[in-house]
Structures are given as C-alpha cells and as structure tokens.
mmCIF file of the C-alpha atoms, coordinates in Angstrom:
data_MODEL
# 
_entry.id   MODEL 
# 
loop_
_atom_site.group_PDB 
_atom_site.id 
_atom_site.type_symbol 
_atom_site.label_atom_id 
_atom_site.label_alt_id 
_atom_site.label_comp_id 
_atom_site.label_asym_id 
_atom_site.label_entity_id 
_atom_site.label_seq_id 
_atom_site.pdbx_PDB_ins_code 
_atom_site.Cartn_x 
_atom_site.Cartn_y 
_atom_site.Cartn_z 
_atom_site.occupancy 
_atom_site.B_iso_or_equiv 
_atom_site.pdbx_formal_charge 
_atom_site.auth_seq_id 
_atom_site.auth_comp_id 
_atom_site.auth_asym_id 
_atom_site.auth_atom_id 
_atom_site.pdbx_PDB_model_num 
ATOM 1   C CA . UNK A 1 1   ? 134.741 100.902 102.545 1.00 0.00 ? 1   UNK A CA 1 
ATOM 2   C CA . UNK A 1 2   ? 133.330 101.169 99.295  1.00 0.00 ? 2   UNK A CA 1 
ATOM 3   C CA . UNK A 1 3   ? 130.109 103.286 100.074 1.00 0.00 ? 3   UNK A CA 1 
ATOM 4   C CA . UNK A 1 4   ? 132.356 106.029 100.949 1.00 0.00 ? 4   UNK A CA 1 
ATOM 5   C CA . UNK A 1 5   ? 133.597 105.801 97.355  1.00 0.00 ? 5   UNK A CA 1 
ATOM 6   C CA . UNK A 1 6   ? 131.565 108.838 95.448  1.00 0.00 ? 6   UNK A CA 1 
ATOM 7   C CA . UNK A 1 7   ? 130.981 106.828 92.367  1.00 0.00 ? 7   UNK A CA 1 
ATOM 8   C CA . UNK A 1 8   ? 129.440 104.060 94.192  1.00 0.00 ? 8   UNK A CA 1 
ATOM 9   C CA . UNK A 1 9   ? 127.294 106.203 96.464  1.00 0.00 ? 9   UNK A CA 1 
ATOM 10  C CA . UNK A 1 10  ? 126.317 108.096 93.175  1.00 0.00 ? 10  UNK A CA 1 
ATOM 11  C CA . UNK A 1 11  ? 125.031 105.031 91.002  1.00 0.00 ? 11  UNK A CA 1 
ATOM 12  C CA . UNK A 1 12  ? 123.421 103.749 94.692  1.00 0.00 ? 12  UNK A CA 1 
ATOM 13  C CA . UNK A 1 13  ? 121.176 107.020 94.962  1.00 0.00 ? 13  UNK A CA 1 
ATOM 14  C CA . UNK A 1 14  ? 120.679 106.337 91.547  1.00 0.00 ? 14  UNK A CA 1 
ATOM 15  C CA . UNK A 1 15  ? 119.333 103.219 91.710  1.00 0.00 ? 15  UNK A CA 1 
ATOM 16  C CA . UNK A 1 16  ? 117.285 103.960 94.366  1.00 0.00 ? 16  UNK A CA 1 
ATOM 17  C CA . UNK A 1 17  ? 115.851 107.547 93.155  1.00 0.00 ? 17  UNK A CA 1 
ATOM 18  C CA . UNK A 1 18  ? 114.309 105.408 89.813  1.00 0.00 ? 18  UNK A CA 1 
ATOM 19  C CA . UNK A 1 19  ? 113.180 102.824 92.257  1.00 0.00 ? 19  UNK A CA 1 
ATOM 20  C CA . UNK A 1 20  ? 111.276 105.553 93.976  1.00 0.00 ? 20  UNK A CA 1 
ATOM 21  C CA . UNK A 1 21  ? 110.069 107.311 90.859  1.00 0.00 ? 21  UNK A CA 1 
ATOM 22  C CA . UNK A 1 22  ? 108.729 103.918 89.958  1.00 0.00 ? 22  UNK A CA 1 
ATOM 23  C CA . UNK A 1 23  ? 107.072 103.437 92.624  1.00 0.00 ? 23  UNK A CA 1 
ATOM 24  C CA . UNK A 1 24  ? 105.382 106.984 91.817  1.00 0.00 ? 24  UNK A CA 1 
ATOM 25  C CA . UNK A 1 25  ? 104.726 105.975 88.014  1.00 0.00 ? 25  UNK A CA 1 
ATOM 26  C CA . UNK A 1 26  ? 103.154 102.559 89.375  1.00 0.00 ? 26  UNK A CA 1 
ATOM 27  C CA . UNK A 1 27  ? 100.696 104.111 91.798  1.00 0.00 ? 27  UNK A CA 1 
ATOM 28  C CA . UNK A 1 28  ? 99.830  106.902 89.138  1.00 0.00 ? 28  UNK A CA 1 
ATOM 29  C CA . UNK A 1 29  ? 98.933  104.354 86.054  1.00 0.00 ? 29  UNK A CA 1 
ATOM 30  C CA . UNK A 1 30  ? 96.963  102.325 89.177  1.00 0.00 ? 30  UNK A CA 1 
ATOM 31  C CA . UNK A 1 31  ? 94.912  105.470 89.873  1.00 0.00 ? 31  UNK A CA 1 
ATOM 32  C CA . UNK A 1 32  ? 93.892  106.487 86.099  1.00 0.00 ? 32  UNK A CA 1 
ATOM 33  C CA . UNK A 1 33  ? 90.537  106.250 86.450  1.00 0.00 ? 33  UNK A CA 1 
ATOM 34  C CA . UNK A 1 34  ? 90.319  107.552 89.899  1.00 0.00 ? 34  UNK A CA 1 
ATOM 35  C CA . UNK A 1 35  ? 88.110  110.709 90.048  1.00 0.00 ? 35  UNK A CA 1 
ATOM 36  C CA . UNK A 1 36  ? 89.878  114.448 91.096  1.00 0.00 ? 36  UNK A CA 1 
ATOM 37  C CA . UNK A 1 37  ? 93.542  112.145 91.055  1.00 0.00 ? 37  UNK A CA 1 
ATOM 38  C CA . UNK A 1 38  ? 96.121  114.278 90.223  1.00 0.00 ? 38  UNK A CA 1 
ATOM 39  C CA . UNK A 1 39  ? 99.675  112.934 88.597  1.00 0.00 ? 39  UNK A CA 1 
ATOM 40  C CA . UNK A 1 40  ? 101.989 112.653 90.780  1.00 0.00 ? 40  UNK A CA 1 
ATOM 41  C CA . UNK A 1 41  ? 105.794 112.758 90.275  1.00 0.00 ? 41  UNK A CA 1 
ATOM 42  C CA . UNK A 1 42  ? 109.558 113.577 92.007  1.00 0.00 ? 42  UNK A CA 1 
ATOM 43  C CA . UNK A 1 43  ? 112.531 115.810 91.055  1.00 0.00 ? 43  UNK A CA 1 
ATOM 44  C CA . UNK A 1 44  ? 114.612 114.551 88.606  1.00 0.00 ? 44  UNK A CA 1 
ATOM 45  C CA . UNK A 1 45  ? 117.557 113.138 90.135  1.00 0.00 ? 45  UNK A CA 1 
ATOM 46  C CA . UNK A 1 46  ? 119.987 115.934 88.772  1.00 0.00 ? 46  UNK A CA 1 
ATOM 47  C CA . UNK A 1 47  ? 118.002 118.119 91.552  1.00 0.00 ? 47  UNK A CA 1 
ATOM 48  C CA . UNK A 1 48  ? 118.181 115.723 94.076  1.00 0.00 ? 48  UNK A CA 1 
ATOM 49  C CA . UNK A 1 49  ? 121.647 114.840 94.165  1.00 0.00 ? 49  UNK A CA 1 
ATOM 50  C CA . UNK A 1 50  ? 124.071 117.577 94.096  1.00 0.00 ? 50  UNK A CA 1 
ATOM 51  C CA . UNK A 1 51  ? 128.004 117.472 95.271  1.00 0.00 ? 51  UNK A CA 1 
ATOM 52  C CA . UNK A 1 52  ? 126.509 113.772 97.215  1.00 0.00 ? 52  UNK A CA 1 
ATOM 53  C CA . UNK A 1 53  ? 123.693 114.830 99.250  1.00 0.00 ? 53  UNK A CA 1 
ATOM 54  C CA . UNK A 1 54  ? 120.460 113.350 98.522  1.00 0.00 ? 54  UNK A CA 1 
ATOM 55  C CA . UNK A 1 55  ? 117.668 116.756 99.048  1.00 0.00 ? 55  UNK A CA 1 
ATOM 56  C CA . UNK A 1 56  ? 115.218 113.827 99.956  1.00 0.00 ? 56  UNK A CA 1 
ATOM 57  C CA . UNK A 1 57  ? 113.289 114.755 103.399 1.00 0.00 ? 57  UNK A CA 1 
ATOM 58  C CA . UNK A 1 58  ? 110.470 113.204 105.128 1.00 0.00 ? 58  UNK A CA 1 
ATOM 59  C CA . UNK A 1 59  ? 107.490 114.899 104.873 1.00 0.00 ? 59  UNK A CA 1 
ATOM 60  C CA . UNK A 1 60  ? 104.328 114.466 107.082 1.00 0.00 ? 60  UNK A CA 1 
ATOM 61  C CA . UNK A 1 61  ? 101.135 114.367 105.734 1.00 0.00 ? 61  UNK A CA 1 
ATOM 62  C CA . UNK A 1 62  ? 98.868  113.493 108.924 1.00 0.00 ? 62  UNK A CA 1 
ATOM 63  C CA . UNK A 1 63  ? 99.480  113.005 112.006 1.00 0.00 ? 63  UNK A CA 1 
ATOM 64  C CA . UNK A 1 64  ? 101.680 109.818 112.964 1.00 0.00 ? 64  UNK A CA 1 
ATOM 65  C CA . UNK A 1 65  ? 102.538 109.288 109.536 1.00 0.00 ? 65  UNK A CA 1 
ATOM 66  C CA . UNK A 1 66  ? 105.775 110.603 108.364 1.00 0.00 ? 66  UNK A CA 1 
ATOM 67  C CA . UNK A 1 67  ? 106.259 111.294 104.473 1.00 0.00 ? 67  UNK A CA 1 
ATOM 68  C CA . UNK A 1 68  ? 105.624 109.193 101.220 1.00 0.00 ? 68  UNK A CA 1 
ATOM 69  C CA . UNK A 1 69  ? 107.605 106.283 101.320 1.00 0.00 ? 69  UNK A CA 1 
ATOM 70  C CA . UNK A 1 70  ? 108.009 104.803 98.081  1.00 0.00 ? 70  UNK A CA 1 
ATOM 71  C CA . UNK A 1 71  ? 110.070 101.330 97.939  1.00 0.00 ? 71  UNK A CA 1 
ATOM 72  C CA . UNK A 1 72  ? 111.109 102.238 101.019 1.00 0.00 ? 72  UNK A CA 1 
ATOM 73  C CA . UNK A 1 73  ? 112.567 105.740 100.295 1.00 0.00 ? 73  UNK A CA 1 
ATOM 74  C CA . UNK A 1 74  ? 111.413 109.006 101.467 1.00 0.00 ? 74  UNK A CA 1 
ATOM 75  C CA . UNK A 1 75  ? 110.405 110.870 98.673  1.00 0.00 ? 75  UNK A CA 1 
ATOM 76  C CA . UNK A 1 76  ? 108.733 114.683 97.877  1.00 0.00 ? 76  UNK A CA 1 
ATOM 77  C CA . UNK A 1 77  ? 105.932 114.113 95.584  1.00 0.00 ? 77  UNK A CA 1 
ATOM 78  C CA . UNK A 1 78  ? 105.054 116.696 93.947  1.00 0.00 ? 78  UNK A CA 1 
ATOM 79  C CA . UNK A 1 79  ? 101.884 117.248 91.547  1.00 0.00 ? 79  UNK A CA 1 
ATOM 80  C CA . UNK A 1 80  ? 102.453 117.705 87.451  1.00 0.00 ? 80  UNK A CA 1 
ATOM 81  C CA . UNK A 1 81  ? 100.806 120.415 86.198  1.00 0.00 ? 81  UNK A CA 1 
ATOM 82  C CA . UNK A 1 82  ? 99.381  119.152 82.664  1.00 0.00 ? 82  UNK A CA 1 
ATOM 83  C CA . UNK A 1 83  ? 96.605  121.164 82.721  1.00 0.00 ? 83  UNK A CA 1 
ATOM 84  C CA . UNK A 1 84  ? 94.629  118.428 80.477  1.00 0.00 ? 84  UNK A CA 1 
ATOM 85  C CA . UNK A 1 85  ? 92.470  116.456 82.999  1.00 0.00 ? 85  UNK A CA 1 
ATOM 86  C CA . UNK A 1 86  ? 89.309  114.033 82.157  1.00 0.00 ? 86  UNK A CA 1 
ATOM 87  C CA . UNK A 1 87  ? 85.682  115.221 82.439  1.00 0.00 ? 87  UNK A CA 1 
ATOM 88  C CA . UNK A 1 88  ? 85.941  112.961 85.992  1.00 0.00 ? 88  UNK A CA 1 
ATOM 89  C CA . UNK A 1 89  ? 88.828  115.400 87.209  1.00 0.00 ? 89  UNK A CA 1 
ATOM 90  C CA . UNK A 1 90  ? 91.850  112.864 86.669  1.00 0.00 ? 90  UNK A CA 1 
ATOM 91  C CA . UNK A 1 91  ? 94.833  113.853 85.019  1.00 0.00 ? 91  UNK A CA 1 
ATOM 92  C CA . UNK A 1 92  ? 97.128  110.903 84.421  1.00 0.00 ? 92  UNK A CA 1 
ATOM 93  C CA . UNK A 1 93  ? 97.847  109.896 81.076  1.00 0.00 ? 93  UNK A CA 1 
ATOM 94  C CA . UNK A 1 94  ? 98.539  106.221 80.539  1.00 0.00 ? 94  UNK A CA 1 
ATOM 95  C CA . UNK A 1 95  ? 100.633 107.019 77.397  1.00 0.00 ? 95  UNK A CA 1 
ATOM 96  C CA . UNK A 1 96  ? 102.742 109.594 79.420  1.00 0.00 ? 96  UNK A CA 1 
ATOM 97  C CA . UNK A 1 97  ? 103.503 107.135 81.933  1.00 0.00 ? 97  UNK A CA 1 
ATOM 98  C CA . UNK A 1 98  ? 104.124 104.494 80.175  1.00 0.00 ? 98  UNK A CA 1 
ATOM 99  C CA . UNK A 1 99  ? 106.965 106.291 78.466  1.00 0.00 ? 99  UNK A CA 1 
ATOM 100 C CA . UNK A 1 100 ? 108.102 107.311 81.963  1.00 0.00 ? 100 UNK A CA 1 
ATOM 101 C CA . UNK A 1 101 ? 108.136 104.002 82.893  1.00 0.00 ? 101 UNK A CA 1 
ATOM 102 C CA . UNK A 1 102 ? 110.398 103.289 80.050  1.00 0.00 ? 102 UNK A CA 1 
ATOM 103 C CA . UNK A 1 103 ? 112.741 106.357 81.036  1.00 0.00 ? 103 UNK A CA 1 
ATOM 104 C CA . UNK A 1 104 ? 112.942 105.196 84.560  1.00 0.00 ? 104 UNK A CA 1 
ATOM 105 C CA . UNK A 1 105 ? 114.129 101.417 83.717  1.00 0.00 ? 105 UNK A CA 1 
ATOM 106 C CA . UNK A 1 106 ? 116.742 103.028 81.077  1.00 0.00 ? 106 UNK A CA 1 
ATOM 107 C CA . UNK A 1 107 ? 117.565 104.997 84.393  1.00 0.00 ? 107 UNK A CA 1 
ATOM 108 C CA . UNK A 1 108 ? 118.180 102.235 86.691  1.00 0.00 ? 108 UNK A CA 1 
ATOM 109 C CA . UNK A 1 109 ? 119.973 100.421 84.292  1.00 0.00 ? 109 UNK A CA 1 
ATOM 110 C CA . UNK A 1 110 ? 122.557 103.078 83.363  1.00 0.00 ? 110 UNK A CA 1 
ATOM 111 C CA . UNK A 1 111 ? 123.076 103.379 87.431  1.00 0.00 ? 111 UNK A CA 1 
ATOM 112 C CA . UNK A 1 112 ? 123.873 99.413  87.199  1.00 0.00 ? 112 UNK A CA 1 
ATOM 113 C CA . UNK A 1 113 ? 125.905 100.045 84.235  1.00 0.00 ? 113 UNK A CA 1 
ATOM 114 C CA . UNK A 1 114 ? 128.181 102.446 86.185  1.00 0.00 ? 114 UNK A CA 1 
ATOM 115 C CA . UNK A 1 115 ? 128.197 100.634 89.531  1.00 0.00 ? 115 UNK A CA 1 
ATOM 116 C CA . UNK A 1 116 ? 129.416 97.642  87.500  1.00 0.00 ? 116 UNK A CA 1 
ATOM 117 C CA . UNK A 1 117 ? 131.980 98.924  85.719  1.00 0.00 ? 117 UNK A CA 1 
ATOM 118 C CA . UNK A 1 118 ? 133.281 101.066 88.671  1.00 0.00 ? 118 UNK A CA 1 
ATOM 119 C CA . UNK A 1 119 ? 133.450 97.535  90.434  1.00 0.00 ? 119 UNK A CA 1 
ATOM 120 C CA . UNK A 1 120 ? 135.198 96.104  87.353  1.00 0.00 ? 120 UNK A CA 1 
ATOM 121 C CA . UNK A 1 121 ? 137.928 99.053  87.576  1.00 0.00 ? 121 UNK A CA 1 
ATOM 122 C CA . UNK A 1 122 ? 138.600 98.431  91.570  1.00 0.00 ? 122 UNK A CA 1 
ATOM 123 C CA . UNK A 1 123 ? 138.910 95.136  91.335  1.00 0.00 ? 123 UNK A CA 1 
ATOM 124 C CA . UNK A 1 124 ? 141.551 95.414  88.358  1.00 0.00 ? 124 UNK A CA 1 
ATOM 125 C CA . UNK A 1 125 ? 143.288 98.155  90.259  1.00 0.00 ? 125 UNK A CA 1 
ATOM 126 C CA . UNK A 1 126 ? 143.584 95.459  93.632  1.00 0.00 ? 126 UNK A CA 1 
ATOM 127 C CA . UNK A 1 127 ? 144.921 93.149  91.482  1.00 0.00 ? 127 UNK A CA 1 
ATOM 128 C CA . UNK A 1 128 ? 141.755 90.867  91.189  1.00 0.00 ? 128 UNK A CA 1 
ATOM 129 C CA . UNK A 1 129 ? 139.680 89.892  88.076  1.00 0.00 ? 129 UNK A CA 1 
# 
C-alpha cells in the first residue's frame, strides 16, 4: 500500500540512487592510483527520476554480464570529463570525491528526512501516533 504512495516511492529511489552513487564514489577513491582509470560517476538524480520513473537500465558490458550493479542497483556509469589526469593517466581526485562523498550522505539523509516525516503525517492522518 504505501509504495504506491509517490512520496514514498520518491524518497525510496532516493535513497537508493545515493546508495548507488556511493558505491561509484567508493570504487573511484579505491582506484586513485590505478594507471589510465578514469572517474567514474551517474546522473544526478533530478535526471533519473522524472514524473516516477527511474531512467536506470541495465547495461551489458561483456558477454554474460549484464550492467554495473552498484549496491545492488543497476546503474549507467558514465565517465567525468576533468580533463586534469596524473602523469600515470588517472584522473580521480581524492579531494573531489571526498566532497562527493559528503554530498551523497547529505543526499541520503534528506531522502530519510522526507520518508520520515511523510510516515509521521500518515500515521497522524490514520489516527495513530
């Protein structure tokens, strides 16, 4: 009943869209002395999630593997064009993703924020506290 409420399926695709980009920010901090790796990142979830359809799709990279799955959620990946890379090829920035990091967690937390409170307004329109 209440996933077919659109607030609640809103801050859920929220939740899991900075769970995902997370995911993305971990690998690309893990890789930042990798040679020729290139930062990765997703859409911002304003693009992804318009009038309640998530534009995630699986996307397959070889053959019988089907799409990046980050914390268990299809995502398309998509490589940031800095144009500042290291002499070894590499272009993550630890800085830059530890600031995304911080973004995504404010993120999550705001979709928390709005799932409780939309749970708090439901249950005080049923009558229940």
């Amino acid at each position: 009943m209440f996933e077919k409420l659109e607030i609640f399926r809103m801050a859920h695709a929220m939740a899991k869209h900075a769970g995902a980009r997370q995911a993305i920010v971990a690998r690309n901090m893990a890789n930042a002395d990798t040679p020729g790796y290139a930062a990765r990142d997703i859409a911002p979830f304003a693009e992804t999630f318009k009038g309640g359809q998530i534009q995630f799709a699986p996307r397959q990279t070889r053959a019988g593997h089907i799409g990046e799955n980050a914390a268990g959620y299809a995502v398309q990946t998509r490589e940031r064009a800095t144009g500042v890379t290291d002499p070894n090829g590499n272009s993550v920035s630890l800085e830059t993703e530890m600031l995304k990091a911080v973004d995504v967690k404010r993120q999550h937390d705001r979709a928390i924020s709005i799932y409780k409170s939309s749970l708090t307004i439901l249950r005080a329109a049923t009558g229940r506290r």
